[in-house]
C-alpha positions in Angstrom: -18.9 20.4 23.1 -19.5 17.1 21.4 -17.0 15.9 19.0 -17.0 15.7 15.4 -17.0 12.0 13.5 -14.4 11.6 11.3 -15.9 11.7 7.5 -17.4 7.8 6.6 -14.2 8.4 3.0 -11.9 8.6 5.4 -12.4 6.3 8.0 -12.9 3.6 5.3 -9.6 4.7 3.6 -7.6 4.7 6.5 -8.7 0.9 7.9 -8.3 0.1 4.1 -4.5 1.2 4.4 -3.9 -0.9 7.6 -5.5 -3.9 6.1 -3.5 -3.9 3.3 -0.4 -3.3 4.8 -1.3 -6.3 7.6 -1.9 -8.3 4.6 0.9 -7.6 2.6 2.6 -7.7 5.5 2.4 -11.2 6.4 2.9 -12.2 2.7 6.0 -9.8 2.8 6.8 -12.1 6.5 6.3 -15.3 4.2 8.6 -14.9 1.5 11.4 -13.6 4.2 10.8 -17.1 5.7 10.8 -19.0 2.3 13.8 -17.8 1.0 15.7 -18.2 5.0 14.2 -21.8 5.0 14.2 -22.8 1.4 16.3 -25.9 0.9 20.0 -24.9 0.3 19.8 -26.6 -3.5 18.4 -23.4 -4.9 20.3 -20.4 -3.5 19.0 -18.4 -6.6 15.8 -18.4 -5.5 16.3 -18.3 -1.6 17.8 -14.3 -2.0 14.8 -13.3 -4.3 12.2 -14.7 -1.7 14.4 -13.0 1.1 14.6 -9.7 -0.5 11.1 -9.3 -2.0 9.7 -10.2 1.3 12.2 -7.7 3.2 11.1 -4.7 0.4 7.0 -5.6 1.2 7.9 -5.3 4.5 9.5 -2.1 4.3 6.4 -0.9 2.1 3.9 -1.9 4.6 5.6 -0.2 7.3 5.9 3.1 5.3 1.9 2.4 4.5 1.0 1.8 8.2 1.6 4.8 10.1 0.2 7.6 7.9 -3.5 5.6 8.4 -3.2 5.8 11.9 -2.5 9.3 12.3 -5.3 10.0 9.9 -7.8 8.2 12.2 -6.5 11.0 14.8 -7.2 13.5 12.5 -4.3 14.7 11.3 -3.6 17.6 8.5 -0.1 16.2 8.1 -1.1 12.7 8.1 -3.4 13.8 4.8 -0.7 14.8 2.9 1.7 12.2 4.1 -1.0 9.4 3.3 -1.4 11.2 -0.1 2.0 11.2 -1.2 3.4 7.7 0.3 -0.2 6.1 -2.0 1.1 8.4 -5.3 4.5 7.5 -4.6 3.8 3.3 -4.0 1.8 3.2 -6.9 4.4 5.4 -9.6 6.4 2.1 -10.5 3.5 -0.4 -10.5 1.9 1.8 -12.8 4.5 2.7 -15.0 5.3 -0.6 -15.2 2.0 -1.5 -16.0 1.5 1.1 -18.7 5.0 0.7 -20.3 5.0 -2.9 -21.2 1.2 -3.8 -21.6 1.2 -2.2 -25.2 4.3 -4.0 -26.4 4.3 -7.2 -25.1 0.3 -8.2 -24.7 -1.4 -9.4 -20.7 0.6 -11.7 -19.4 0.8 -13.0 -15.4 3.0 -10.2 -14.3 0.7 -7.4 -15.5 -1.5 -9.4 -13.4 0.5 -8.7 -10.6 0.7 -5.3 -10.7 -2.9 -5.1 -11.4 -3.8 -6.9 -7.8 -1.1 -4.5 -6.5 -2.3 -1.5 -7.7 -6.2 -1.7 -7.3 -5.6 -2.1 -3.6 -3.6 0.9 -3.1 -5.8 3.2 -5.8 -8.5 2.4 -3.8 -8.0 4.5 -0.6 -6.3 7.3 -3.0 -9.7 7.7 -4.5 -11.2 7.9 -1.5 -8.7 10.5 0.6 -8.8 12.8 -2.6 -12.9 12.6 -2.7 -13.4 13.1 1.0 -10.4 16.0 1.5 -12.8 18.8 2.0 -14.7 17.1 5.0 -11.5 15.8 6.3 -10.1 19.5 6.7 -13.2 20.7 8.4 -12.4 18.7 11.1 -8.8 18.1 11.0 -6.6 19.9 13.7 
């Protein structure tokens, strides 16, 4: 009996998920090793770096391991993957919705703009592709 490809939506929406968490991931890495090797003259700065990195960090491995059950095909791994996306994106959005009327486009809309396209991306796809994913899920 051969075996059944995984649907093309899905594949490219679960190696979009482990790019960006790699990605983000090493960013995340960066700022944890700018605010730990920042100069001591600015120990504002040194605990934002350090805690914005350790908080990407924490993202990306909450974003990882959902896209590599879904390459093994599984139903949990669907939902899981569905719900961590919806739930990463809630405050970028909100954000992004909340303050763009009031206060006009400014860099940190700009922010959450390169955050959020990323992650809305393989959202799209997983909720396009869920029928051919369940055909063949176990």
């Amino acid at each position: 009996m051969e075996e059944i490809s995984l649907p093309t939506k899905t594949k490219i929406a679960a190696w979009w998920m482990i790019g960006i968490s790699i990605i983000f991931g090493c960013i995340g890495l960066g700022l944890v090793l700018l605010g730990i090797f920042l100069p001591p003259g600015t120990p504002d700065f040194r605990y934002y770096f350090f805690i914005i990195g350790i908080g990407i960090i924490i993202g990306c491995l909450i974003v990882f391991p959902p896209s590599l059950f879904l390459l093994k095909r599984k139903r949990w791994a669907w939902w899981f993957s569905i719900i961590i996306l919806i739930l990463a994106l809630c405050p970028f959005l909100t954000q992004l919705l909340l303050t763009l009327p009031f206060f006009g486009f400014s860099w940190i809309h700009l922010f959450y703009i390169v955050v959020t396209v990323p992650l809305l991306f393989p959202l799209i796809l997983l909720l396009l592709d869920r029928k051919n994913f369940w055909k063949i899920a176990t």
